[in-house]
N, C-alpha and C positions, 0 to 999 in steps of 0.2 A: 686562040684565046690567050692573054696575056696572062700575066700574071697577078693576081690580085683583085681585077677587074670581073665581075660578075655578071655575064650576059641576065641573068633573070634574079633580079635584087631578092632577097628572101623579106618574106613579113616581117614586119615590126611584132616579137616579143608584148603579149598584152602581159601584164601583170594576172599572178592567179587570183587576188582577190575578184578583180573587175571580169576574170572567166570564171570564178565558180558564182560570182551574182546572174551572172547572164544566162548559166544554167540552171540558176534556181527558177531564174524569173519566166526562162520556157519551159522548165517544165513544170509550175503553176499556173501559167497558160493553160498547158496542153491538159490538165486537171482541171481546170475550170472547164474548159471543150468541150472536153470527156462526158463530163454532169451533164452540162446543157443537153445534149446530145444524145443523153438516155434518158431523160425523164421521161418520154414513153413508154417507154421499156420496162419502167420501177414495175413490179410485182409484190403488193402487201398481201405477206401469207396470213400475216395477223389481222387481217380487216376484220373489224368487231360486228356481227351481228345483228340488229333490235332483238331484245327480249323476247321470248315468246308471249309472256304476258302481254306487251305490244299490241299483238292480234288478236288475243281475245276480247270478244265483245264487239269486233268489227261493224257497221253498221254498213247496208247494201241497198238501203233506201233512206230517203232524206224525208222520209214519213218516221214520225215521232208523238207520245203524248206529252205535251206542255209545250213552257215556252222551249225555245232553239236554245242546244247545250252545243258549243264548236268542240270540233273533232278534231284535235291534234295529227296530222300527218305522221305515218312513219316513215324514216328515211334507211330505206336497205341500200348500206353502204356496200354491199358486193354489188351494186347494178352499175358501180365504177369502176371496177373491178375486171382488169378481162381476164386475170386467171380466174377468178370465181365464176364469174360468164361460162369459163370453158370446160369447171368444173359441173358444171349445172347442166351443161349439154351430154357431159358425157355420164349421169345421175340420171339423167333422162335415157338415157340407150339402157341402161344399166339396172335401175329398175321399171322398165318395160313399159315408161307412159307412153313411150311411140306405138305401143303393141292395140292403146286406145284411141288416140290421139293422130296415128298417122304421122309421127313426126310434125305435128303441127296444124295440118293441117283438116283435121277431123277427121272420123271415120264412125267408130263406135262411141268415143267420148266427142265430144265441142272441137267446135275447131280453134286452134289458141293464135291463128294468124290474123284471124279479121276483125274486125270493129264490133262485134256485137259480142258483151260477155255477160253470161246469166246471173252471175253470181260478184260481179262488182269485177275492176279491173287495179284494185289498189293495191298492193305489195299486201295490206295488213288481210285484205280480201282472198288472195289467192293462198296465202299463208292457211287460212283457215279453212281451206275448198281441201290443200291436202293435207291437211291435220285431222279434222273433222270427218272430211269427207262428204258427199254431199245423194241428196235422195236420186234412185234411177240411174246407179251405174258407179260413179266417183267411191270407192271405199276409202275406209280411215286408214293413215297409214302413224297415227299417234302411237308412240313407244317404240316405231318400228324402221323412223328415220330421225336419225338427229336433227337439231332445231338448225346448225348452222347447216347441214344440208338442206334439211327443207328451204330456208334463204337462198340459197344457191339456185334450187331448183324455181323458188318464184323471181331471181334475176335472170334465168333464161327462159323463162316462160314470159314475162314481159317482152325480153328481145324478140319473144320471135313475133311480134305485133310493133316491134319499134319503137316501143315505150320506155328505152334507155337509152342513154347519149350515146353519139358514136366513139367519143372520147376514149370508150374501153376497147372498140375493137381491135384483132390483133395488126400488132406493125410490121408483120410481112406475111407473104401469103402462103397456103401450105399447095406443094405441089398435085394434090390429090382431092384440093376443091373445086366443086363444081360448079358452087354459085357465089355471092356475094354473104359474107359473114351479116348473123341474124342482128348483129349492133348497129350495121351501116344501112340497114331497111328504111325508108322513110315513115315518120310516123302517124300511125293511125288513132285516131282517138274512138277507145272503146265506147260501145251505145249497151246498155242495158237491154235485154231483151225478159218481155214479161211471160214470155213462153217458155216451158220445162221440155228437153227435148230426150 
């Protein structure tokens, strides 16, 4: 090696302005990414409710006196919700609807997975099945679950019939499931049944 001469030239010296922009600018990339990239992920602990006034006075048949008065839908914003989804499931273990219900699929109460539902299958309907309570087994459970959990509990009692988007289901799977999460079900549209069971 001579003297002077540099077998492997060295970089050119950037300026620090033009290296601390180029790190701003990846790492507001890598920020932007970031977002994109969990918006599934977002969990709103704050997701508001409907009112319980909402569901009273529900109506479960489209039999009325006079003329037709339109019914305002309710919209239970936990049914987009997969932490409230998963709060509803486990309100359901917890207080012991599976213990009637079968986890879903009937036993001593209705079965909450198929197309035929006695008592209406609308968010403001179910709200009022366990509020109220209903004749032949369904007791009130009024004063005795809060209203955002009652929500709860009618966002996974829809899923488990597939009557909420899959949009909420969870983004990774848990190692100790055995079947496909109640969001991702295909959906059934519930039928009225005019028989008391």
């Amino acid at each position: 090696m001579r003297e002077g001469i540099l077998l492997f030239p060295r970089p050119a010296r950037r300026s620090p302005p033009a290296l601390r922009l180029r790190v701003v600018g990846m790492g507001a990339l890598a920020l932007l990414i970031f977002q994109a990239a969990c918006k599934r992920e977002e969990r709103g602990f704050r997701v508001q409710p409907p009112s319980a006034s909402a569901a009273e006075g529900s109506r479960m048949t489209d039999f009325q006196p006079g003329p037709r008065t339109p019914e305002s839908p309710v919209k239970n914003e936990y049914e987009d919700n997969a932490y409230a989804l998963s709060e509803g499931k486990r309100l359901f273990q917890e207080y012991n609807c599976s213990g009637c219900h079968f986890n879903g699929g009937g036993g001593i109460g209705p079965a909450l997975m198929d197309d035929e539902w006695l008592y209406g299958d609308k968010p403001e309907n179910i709200f009022e099945t366990i509020v109220e309570g209903r004749p032949n087994g369904m007791p009130s459970f009024r004063g005795k679950v809060p209203d955002y959990q009652v929500w709860q509990l009618v966002a996974y009692v829809r899923s488990l019939s597939g009557q909420v988007g899959s949009n909420a289901a969870p983004g990774r799977s848990d190692h100790m499931q055995t079947s496909s999460p109640e969001q991702s079900r295909p959906r059934e549209s519930p039928k009225l049944s005019g028989k008391p069971r």
